[in-house]
N, CA, C and O of each residue as an XYZ file, in Angstrom:
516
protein
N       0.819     -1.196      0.000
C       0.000      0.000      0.000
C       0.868      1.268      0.000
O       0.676      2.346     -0.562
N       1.978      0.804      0.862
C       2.946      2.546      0.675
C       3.449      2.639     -0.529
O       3.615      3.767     -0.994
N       3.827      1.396     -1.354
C       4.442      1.913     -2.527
C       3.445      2.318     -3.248
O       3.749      3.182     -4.070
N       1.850      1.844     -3.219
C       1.355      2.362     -4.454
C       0.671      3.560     -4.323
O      -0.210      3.920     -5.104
N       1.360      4.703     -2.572
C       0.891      5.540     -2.374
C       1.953      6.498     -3.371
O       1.658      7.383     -4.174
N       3.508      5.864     -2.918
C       4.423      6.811     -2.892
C       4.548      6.427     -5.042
O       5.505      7.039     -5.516
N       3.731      5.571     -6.140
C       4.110      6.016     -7.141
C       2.595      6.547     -7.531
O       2.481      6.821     -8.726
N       1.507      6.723     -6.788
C       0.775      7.823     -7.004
C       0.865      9.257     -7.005
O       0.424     10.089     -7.798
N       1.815      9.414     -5.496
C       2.665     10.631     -5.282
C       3.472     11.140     -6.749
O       3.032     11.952     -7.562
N       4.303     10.670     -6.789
C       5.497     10.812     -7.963
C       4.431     10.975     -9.368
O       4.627     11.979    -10.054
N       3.557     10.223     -9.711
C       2.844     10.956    -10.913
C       2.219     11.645    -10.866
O       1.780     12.063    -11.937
N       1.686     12.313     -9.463
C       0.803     13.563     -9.709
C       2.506     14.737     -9.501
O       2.615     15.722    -10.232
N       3.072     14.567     -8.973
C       3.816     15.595     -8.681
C       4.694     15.677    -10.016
O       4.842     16.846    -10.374
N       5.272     14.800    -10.790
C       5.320     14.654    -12.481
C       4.641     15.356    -13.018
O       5.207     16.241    -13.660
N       3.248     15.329    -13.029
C       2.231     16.086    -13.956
C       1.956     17.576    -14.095
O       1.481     18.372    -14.905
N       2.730     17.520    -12.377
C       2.218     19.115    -11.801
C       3.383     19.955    -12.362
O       3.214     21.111    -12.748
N       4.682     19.265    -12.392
C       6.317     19.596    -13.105
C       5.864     19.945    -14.633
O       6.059     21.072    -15.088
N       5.292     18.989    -15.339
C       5.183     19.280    -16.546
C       4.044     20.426    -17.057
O       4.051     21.075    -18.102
N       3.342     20.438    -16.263
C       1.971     21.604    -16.552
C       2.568     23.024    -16.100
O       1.912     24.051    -16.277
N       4.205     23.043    -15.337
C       4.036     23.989    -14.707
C       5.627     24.735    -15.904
O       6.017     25.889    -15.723
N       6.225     23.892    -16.903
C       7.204     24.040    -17.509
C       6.684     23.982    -19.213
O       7.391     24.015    -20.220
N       5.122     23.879    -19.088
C       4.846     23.685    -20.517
C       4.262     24.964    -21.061
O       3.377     25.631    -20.523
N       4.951     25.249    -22.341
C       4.837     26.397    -22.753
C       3.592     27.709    -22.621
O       2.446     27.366    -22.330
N       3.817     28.770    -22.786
C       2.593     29.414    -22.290
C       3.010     30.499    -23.115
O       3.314     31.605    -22.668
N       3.031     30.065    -24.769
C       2.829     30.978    -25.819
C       2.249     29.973    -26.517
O       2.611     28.797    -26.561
N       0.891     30.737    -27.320
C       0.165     30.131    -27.952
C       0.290     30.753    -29.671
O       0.068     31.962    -29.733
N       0.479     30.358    -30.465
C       0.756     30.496    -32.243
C      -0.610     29.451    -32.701
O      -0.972     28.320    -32.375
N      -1.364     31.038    -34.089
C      -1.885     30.265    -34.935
C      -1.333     31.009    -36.111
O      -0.351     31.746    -36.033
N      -1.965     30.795    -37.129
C      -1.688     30.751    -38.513
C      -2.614     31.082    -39.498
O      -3.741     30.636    -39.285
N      -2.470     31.727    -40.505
C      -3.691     31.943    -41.722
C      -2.745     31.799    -42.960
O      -1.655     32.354    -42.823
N      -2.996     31.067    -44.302
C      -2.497     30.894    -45.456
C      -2.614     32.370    -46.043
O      -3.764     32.751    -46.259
N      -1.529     33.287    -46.342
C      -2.149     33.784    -47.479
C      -1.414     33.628    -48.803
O      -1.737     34.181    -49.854
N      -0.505     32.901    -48.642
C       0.505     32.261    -50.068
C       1.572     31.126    -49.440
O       2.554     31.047    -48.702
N       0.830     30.446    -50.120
C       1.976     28.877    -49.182
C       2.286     28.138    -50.841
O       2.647     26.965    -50.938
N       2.166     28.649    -51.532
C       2.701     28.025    -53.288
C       3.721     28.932    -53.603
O       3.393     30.065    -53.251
N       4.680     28.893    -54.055
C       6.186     29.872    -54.335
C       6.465     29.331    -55.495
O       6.014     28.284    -55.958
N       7.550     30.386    -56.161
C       8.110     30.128    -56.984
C       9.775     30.547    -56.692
O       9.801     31.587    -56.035
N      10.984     30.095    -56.957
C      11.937     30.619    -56.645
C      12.185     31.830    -56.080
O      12.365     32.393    -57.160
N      12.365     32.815    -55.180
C      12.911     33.831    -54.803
C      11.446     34.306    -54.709
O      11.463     35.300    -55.436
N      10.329     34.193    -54.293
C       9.305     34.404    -53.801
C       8.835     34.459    -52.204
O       8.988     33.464    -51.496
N       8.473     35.223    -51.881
C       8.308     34.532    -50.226
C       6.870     33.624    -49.768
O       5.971     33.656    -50.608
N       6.663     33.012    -48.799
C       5.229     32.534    -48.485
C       4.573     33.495    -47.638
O       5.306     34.197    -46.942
N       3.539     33.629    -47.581
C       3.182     34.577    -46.389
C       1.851     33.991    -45.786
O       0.809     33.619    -46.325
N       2.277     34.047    -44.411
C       1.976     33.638    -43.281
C       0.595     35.016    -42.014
O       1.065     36.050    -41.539
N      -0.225     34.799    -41.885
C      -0.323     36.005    -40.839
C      -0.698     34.997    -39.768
O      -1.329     33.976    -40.041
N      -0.265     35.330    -38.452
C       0.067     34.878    -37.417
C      -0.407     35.289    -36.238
O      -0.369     36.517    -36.166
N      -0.805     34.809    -35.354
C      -1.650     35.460    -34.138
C      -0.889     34.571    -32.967
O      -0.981     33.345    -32.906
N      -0.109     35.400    -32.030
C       1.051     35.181    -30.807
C       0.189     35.610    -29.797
O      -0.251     36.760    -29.809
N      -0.109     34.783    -28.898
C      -0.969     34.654    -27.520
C       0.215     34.541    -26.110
O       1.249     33.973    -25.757
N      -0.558     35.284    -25.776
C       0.348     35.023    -24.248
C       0.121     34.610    -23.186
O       0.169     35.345    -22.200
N      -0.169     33.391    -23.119
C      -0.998     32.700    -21.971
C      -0.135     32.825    -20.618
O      -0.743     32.788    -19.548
N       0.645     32.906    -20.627
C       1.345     33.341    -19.047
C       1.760     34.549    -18.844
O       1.205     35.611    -19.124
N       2.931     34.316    -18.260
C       3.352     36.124    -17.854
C       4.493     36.400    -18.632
O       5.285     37.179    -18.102
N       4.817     35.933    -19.848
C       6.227     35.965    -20.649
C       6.467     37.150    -20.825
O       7.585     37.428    -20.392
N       5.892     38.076    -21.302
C       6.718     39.445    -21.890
C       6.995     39.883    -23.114
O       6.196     40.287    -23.959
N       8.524     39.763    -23.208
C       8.579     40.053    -24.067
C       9.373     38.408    -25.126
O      10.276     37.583    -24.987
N       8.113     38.815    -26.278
C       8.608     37.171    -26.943
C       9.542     37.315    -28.276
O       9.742     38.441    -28.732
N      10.033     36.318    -28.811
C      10.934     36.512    -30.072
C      10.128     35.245    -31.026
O       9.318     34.444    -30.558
N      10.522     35.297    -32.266
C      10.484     34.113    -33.225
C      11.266     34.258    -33.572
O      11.871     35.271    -33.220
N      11.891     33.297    -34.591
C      13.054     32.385    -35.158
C      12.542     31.775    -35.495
O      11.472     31.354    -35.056
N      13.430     31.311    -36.948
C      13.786     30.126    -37.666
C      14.361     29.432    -37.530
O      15.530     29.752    -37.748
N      14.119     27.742    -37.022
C      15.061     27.235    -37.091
C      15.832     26.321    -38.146
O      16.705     25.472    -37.967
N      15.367     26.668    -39.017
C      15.138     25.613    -40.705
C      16.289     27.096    -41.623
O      15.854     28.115    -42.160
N      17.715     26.670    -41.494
C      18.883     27.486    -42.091
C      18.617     27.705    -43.661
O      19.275     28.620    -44.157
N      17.917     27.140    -44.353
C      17.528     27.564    -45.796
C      16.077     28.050    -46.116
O      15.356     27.763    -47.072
N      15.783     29.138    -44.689
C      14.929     30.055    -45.190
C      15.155     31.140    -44.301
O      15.722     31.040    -43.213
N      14.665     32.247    -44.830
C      14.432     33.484    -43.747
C      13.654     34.340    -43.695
O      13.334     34.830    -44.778
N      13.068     34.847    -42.546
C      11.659     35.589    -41.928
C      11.777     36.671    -42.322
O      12.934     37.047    -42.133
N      10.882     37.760    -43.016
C      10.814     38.734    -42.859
C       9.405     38.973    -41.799
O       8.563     38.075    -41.807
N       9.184     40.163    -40.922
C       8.176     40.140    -39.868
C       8.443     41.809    -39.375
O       9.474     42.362    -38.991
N       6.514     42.528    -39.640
C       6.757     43.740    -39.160
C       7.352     44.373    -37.633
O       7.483     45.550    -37.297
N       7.611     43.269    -36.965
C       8.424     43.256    -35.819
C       9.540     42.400    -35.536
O       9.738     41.435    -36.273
N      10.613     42.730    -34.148
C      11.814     41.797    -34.208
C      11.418     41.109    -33.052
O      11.659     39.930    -32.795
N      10.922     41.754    -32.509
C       9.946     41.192    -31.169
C       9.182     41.590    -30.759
O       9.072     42.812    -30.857
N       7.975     40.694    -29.905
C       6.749     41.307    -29.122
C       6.282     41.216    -28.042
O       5.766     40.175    -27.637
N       6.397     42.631    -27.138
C       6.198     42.649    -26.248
C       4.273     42.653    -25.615
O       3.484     43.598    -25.586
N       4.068     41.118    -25.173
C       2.646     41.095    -24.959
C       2.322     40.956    -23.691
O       2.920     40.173    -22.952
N       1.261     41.764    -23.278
C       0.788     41.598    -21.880
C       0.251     39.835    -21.573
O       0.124     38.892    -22.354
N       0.071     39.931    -20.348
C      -0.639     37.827    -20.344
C      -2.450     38.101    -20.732
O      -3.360     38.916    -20.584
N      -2.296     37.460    -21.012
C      -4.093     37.341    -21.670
C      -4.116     38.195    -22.989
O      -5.191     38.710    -23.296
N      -2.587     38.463    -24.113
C      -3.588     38.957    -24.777
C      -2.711     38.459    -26.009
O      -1.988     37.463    -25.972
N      -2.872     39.254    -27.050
C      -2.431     38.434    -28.675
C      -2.194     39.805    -29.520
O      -2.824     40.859    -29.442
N      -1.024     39.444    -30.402
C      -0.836     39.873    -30.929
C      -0.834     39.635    -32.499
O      -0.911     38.473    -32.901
N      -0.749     40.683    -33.404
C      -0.672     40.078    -34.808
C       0.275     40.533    -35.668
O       0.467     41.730    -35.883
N       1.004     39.449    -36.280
C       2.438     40.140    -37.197
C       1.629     39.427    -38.830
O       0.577     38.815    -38.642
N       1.954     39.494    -39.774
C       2.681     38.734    -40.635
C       4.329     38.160    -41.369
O       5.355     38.831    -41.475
N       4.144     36.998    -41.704
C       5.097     36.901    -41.655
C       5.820     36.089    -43.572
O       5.195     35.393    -44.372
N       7.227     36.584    -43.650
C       7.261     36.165    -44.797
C       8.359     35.299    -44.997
O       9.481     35.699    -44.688
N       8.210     34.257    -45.432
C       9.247     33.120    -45.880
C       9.976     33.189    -46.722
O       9.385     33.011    -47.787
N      11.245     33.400    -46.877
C      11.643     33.390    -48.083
C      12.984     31.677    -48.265
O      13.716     30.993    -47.550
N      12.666     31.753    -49.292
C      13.655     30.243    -49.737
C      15.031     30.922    -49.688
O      14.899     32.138    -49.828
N      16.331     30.531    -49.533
C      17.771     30.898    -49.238
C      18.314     30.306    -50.478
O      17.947     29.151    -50.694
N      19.124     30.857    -51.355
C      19.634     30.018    -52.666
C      18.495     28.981    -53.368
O      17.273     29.005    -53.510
N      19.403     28.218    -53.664
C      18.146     27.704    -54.742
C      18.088     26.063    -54.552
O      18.824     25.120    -54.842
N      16.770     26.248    -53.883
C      15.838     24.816    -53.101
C      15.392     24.456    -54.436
O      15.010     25.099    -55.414
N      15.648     22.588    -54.034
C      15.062     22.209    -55.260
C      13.424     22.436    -55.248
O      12.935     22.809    -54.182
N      12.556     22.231    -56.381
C      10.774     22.610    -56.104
C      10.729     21.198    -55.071
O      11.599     20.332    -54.984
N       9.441     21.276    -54.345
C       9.072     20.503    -53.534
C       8.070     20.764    -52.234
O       7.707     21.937    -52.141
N       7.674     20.055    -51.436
C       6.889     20.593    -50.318
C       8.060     20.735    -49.020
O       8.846     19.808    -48.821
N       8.085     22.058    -48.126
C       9.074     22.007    -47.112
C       8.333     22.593    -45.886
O       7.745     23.674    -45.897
N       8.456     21.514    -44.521
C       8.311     22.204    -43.173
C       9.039     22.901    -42.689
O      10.178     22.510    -42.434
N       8.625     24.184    -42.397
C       9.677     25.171    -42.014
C       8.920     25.418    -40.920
O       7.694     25.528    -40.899
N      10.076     25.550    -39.521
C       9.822     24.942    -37.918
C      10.221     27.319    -37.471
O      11.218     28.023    -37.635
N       9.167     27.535    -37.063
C       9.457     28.380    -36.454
C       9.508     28.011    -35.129
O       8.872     27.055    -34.684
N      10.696     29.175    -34.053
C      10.371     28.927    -32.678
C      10.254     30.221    -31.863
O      11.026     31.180    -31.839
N       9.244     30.046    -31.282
C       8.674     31.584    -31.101
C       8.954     31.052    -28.704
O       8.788     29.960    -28.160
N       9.232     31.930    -28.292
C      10.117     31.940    -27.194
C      10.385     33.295    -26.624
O      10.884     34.297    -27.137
N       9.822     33.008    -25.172
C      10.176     34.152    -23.841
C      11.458     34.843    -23.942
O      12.383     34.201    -23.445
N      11.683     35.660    -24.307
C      13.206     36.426    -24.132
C      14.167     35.941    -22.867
O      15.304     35.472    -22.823
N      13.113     36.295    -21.792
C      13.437     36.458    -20.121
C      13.774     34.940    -20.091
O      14.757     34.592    -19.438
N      12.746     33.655    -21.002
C      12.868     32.405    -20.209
C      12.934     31.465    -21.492
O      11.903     30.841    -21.745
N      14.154     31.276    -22.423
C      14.403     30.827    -23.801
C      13.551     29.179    -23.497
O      13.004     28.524    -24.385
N      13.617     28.865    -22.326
C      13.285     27.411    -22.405
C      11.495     27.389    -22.419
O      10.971     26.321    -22.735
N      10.822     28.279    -22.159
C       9.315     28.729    -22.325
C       9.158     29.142    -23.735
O       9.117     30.308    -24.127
N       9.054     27.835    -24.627
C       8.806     27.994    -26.454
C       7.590     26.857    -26.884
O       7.225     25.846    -26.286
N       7.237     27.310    -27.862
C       6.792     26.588    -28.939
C       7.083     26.586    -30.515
O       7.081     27.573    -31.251
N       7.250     25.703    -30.749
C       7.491     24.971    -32.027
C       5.858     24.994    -33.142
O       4.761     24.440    -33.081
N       6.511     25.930    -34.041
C       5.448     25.995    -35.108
C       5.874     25.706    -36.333
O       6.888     26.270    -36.745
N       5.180     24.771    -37.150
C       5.274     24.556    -38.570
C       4.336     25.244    -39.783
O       3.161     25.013    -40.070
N       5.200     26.082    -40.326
C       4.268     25.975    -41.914
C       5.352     25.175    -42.950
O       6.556     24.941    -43.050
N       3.705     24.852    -43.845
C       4.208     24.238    -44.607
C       3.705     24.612    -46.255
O       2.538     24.833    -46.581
N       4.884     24.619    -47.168
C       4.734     25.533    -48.054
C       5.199     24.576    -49.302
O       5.673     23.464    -49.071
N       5.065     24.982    -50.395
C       5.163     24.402    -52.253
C       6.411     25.119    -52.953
O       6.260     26.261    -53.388
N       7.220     24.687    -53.029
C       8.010     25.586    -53.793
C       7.821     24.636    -55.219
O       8.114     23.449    -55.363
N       7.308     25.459    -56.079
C       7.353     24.648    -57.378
C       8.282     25.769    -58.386
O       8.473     26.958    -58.130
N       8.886     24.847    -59.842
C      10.099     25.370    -60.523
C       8.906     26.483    -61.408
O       7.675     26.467    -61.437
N       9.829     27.312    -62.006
C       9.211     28.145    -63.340
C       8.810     27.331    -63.977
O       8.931     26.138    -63.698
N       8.048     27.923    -65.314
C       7.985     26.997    -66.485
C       7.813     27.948    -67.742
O       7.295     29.064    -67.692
N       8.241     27.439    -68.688
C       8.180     28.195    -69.668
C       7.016     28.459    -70.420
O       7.062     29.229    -71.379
């Protein structure tokens, strides 16, 4: 009976660790060009929630053969509320055509380990004559 007090213990106090370290920025997404053509960008508009007390937040790319353009470098959001950027993808040299997940990571300034991991996913198809 004590042990199956003390691994009841240990998974609620587990659960309470993980609810209390799990991210508290919320990312959505709207298509407004996810088909490209070489040296084109995708564009993304984006809505950054601040479900805890983070502050001030950043995004990043972490996918090295593309890069963000975004009417901000960072955003500073109160807790309970959201903000809105768009955002633009651009391909880096020359990707073969194809479909690519590109992993943004959007993250607490104050607390880098308070992130979430966002994917769009976009078409790069070739010219044609």
């Amino acid at each position: 009976m004590r042990l199956l007090k003390l691994i009841f213990l240990s998974m609620f106090f587990l659960s309470l660790f993980n609810l209390v370290n799990a991210a508290q920025i919320s990312v959505k997404s709207n298509v407004i060009q996810d088909v490209i053509l070489p040296g084109e960008p995708a564009i993304f508009d984006v809505e950054i929630t601040n479900l805890g007390l983070t502050g001030e937040v950043k995004a990043i790319l972490t996918d090295f053969n593309w890069r963000k353009e975004s009417n901000y470098g960072f955003y500073t959001i109160d807790s309970g509320k959201t903000i809105k950027d768009t955002f633009k993808l651009f391909p880096i040299g020359s990707l073969a055509p194809g479909k690519y997940s590109v992993n943004a990571r959007v993250y607490a300034t104050a607390k880098p380990e308070d992130y979430t991991d966002y994917r769009f996913i976009i078409t790069l198809v070739p010219y044609k004559d």
